[in-house]
C-alpha positions in Angstrom: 43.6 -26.3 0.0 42.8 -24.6 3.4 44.4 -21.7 2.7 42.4 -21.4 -0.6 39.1 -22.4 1.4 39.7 -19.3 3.7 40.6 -17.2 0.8 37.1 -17.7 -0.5 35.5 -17.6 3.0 37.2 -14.3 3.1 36.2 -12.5 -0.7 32.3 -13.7 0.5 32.7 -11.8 3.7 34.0 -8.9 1.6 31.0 -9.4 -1.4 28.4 -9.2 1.2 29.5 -6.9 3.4 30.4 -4.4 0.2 26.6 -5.8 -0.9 24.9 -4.2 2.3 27.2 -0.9 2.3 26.0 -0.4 -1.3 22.4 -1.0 -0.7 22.6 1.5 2.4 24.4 3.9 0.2 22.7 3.4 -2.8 18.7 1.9 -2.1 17.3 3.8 -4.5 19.4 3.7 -7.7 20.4 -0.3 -6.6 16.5 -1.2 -6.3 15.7 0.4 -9.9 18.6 -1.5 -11.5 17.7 -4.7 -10.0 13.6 -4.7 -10.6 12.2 -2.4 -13.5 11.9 -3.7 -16.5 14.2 -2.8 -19.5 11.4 -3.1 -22.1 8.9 -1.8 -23.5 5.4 -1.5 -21.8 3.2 -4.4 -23.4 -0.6 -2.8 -24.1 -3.0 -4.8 -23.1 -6.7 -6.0 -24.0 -9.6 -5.1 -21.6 -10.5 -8.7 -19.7 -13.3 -10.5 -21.2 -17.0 -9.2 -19.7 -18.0 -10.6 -16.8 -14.2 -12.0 -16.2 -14.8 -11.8 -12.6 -17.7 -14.0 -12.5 -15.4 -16.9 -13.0 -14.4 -17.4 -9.2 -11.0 -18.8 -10.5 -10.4 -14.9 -11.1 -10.7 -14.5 -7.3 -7.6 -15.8 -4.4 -10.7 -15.4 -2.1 -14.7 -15.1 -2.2 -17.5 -16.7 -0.8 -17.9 -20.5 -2.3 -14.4 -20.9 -3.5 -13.2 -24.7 -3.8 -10.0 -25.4 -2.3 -8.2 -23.4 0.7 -9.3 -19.9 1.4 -6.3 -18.0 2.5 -8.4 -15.6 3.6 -9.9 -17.9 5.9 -6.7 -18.8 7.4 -5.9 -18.0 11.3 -2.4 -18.2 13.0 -1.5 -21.0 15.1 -3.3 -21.2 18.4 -6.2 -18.5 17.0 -9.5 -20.1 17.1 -11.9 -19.8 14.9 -14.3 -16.8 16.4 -17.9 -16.7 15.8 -19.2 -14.7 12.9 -19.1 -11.1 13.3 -21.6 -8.8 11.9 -22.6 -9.1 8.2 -20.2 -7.0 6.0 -18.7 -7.6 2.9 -15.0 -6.8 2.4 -13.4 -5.9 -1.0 -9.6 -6.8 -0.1 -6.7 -5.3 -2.8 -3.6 -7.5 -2.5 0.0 -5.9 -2.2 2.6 -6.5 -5.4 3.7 -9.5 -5.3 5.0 -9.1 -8.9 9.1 -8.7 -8.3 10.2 -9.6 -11.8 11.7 -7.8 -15.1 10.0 -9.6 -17.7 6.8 -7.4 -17.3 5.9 -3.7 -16.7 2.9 -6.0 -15.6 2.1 -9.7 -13.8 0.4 -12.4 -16.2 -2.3 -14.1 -14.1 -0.8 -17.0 -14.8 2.5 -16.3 -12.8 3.5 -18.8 -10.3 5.4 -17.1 -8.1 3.4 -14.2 -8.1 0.1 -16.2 -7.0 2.3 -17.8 -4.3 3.1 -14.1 -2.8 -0.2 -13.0 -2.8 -2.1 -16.1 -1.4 0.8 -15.3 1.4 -0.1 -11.7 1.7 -3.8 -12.6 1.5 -3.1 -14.9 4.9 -1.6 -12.2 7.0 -3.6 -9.7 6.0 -7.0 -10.0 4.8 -7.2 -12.4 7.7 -7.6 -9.3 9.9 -10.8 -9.5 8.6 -12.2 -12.9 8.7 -14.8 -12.6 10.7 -17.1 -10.9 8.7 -17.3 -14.0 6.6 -17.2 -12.4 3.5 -13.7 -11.5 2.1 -13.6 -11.2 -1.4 -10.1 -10.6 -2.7 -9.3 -10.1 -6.7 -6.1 -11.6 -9.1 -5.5 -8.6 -11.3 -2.2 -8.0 -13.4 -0.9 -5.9 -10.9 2.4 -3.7 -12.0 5.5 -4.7 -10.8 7.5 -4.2 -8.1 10.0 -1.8 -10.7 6.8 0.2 -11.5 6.9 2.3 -8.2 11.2 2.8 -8.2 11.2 4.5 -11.9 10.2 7.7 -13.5 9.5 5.9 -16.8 5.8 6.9 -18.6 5.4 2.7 -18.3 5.3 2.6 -14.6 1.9 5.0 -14.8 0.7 2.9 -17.7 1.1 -0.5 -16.0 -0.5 0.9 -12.9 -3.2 2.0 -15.3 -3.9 -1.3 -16.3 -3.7 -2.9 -13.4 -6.5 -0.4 -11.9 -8.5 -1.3 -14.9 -8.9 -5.0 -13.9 -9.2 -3.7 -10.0 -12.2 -1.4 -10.9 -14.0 -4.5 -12.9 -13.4 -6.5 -10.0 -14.6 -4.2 -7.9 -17.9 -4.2 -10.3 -18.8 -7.6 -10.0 -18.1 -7.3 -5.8 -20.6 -4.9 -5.6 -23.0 -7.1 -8.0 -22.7 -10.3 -6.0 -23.5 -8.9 -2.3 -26.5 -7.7 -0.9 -27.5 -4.3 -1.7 -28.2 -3.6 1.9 -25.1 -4.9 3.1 -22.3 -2.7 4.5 -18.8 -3.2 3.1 -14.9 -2.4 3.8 -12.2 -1.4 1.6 -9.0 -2.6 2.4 -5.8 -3.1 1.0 -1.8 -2.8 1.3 0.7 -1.5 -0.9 0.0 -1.3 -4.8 -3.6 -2.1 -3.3 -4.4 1.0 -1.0 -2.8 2.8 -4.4 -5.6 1.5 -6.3 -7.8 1.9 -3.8 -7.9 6.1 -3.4 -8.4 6.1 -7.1 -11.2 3.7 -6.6 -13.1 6.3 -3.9 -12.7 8.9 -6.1 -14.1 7.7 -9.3 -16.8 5.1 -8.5 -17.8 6.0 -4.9 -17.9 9.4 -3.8 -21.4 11.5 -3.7 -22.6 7.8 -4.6 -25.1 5.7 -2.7 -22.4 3.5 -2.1 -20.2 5.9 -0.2 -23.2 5.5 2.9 -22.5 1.4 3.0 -19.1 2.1 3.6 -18.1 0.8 7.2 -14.3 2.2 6.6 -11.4 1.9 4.2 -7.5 0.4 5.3 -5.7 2.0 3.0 -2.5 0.9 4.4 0.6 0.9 3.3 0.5 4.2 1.1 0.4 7.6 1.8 -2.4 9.5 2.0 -2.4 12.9 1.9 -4.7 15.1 3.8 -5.0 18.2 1.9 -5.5 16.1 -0.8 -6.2 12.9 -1.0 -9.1 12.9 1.4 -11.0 15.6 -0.3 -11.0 13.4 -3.4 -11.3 10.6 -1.7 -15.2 11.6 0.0 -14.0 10.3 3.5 -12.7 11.4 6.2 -9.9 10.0 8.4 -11.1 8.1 11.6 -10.5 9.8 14.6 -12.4 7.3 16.6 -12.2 3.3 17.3 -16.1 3.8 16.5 -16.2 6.5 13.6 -17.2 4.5 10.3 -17.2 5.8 7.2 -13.8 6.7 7.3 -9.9 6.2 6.2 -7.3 4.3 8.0 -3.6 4.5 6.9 -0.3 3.9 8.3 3.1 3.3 7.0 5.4 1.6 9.6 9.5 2.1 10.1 11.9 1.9 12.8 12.5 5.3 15.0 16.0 5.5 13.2 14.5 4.9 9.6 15.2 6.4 6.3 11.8 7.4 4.4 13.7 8.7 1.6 12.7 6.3 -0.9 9.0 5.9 -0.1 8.7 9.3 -0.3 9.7 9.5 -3.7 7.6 6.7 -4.6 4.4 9.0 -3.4 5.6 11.6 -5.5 6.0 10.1 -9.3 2.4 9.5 -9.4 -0.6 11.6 -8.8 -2.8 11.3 -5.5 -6.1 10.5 -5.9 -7.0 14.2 -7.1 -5.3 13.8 -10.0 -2.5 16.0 -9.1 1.1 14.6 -8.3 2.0 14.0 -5.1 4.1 16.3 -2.9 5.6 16.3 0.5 2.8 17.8 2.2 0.6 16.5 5.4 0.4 12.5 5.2 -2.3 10.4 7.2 -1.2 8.5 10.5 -3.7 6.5 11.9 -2.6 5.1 14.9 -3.7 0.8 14.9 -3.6 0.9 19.0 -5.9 3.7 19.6 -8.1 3.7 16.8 -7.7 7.5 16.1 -5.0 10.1 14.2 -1.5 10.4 15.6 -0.5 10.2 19.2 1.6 7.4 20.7 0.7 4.0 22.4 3.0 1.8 24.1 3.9 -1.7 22.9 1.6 -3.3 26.3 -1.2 -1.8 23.6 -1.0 -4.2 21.3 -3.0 -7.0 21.5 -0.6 -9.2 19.9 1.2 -8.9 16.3 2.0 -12.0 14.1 5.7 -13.2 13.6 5.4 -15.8 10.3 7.5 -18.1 10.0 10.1 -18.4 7.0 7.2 -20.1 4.2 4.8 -17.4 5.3 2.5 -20.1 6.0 2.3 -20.4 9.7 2.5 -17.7 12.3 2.3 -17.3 16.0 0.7 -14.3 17.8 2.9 -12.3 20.3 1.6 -9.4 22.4 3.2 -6.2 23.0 4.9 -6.8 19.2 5.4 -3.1 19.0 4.0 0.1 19.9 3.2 3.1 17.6 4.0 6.6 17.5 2.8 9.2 14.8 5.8 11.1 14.1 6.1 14.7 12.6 6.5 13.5 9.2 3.7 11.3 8.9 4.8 8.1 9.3 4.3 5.8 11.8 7.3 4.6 14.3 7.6 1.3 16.1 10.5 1.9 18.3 13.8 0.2 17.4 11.7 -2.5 15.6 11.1 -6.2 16.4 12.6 -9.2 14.5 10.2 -10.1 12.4 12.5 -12.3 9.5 14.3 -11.6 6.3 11.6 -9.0 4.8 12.3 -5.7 6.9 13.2 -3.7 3.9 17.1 -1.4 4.0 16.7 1.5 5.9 14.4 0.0 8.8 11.4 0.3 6.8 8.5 -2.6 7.8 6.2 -2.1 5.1 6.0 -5.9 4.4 4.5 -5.7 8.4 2.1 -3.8 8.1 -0.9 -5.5 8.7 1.2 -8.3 10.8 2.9 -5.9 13.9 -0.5 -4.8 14.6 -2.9 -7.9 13.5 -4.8 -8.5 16.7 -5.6 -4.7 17.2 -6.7 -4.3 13.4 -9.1 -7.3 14.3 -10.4 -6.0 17.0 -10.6 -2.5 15.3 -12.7 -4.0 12.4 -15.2 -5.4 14.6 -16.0 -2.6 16.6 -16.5 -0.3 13.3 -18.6 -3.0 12.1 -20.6 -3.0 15.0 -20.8 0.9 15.1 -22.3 0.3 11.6 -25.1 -1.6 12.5 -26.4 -0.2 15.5 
């Protein structure tokens, strides 16, 4: 019996340790097998009008009943005062992993789990403005963005659809005077160029804007920007202006995100292409350079339930490397979700929370004066 007992302790040792060569040799093709869909894409009815008046359409906005997870603050953080008056118009990440769907039903439990999670550790970056509004939307899956299938573009179609009617009713509810932020991560910031470029550039709208966090997908500066109508901030006080960052270890592969860039078009229209990408850096406030981990104000480590999370200066520093991404040295631990190939996309938002607080405010500021 203990002979057989080691046997198996031995074939798991050999399963997983063949499981993590594989993945390192094979991300890519391993990734697509496990999470796109093997049917067809499902065409979808427009929502109903005025679907996002119904706040139960919203994980956070002003009013809502219940816990705000955009309200939420990591342990020890006290509640500020109020910062200046802006509204923020916050695009969750995917948080859509299965195979069922090219895209999430709202109804999805698991789903609304992750994004109430990602809506804690990031949107909270912006909590002090008091106004954090935050749309559901049937967001493509994960599989969407690892497969050159024509249903990956129309899923992320759809999904933008319900994102730009959200985005509607956002600018309906707040004051027309008021300045507001764009932020997002992920499948979010994706949205969120093609948002700029069709409902805010050359508008009146473009003027209110205090700056977009597009963070957590490339933007390209030939490109992107131009179509975009903004800018990139070069300054902690600059408004009216892009933020984005993608963050890996110094020894990381960047192969696969990459790719992902390129299957779909920027936010001209045109497919991507390895070209010149946006690094903002989140301890200086500006475009590329280098800052030392003692610049960071403190980064958030959650715990294993991505509920609670403690703040730890001098998480990481960041350096703008040649290729456009942004390096955090040989990378802290920050739990289970560093993705193969050092790549701390999931931390985005939490390596650098205190600075990207801190960073908000002072735009906002710069706004008002």
């Amino acid at each position: 019996m203990a002979r057989k007992f080691l046997y198996f302790i031995a074939f798991c040792i050999v399963v997983y340790i063949g499981g993590r060569v594989a993945l390192q040799a094979f991300p890519e093709q391993l990734t697509r097998l496990s999470f796109t869909p093997g049917g067809t894409f499902e065409p979808q009815a427009a929502l109903t009008p005025n679907a996002y008046a119904d706040p139960a359409m919203w994980l956070a906005r002003p009013g809502i009943t219940g816990t705000n997870p955009a309200q939420w603050l990591p342990d020890g953080v006290k509640d500020n005062p109020p910062g200046p008056a802006v509204s923020v118009f916050f695009v969750h990440p995917t948080s859509y992993l299965k195979k069922d769907h090219w895209n999430a039903p709202l109804d999805d439990p698991d789903a609304r789990r992750i994004a109430d999670a990602m809506v804690r550790a990031e949107a909270s970056v912006f909590n002090r403005s008091g106004e954090i509004w935050a749309p559901r939307y049937r967001q493509a899956t994960f599989g969407a963005f690892v497969t050159d299938q024509a249903e990956a573009k129309q899923a992320l179609d759809l999904a933008y659809r319900d994102v730009a009617e959200a985005f509607d009713a956002f600018i309906a509810a707040v004051p027309k005077d008021r300045p507001i932020v764009l932020a997002g991560h992920s499948q979010g910031s994706f949205h969120l160029k093609r948002l700029l470029a069709e409902k805010i550039k050359g508008s009146p709208l473009a003027r209110r804007i205090v700056a977009v966090y597009a963070i957590g997908w490339l933007v390209e500066t030939g490109s992107d920007l131009p179509a975009m109508g903004l800018p990139a901030c070069a300054a902690p006080d600059q408004t009216g202006c892009v933020i984005s960052y993608l963050s890996f270890a110094d020894d990381a592969d960047t192969a696969m995100m990459r790719a992902a860039y390129e299957r779909f078009a920027g936010a001209d229209g045109v497919k991507g292409s390895a070209a010149r990408y946006l690094c903002s850096n989140p301890l200086t406030g500006g475009v590329g350079g280098a800052a030392p981990a003692s610049a960071n104000r403190g980064g958030i480590v959650p715990d294993m339930k991505l509920e609670h999370a403690k703040v730890t200066p001098a998480l990481a520093g960041a350096r703008c490397a040649a290729d456009g991404t942004l390096r955090i040295g040989a990378g802290p631990d920050m739990g289970p979700f560093v993705l193969p190939g050092g790549n701390y996309h999931v931390y985005d938002y939490p390596l650098f929370w205190s600075n990207l607080r801190a960073d908000f405010l002072t735009r906002a500021t710069a706004w008002h004066r």
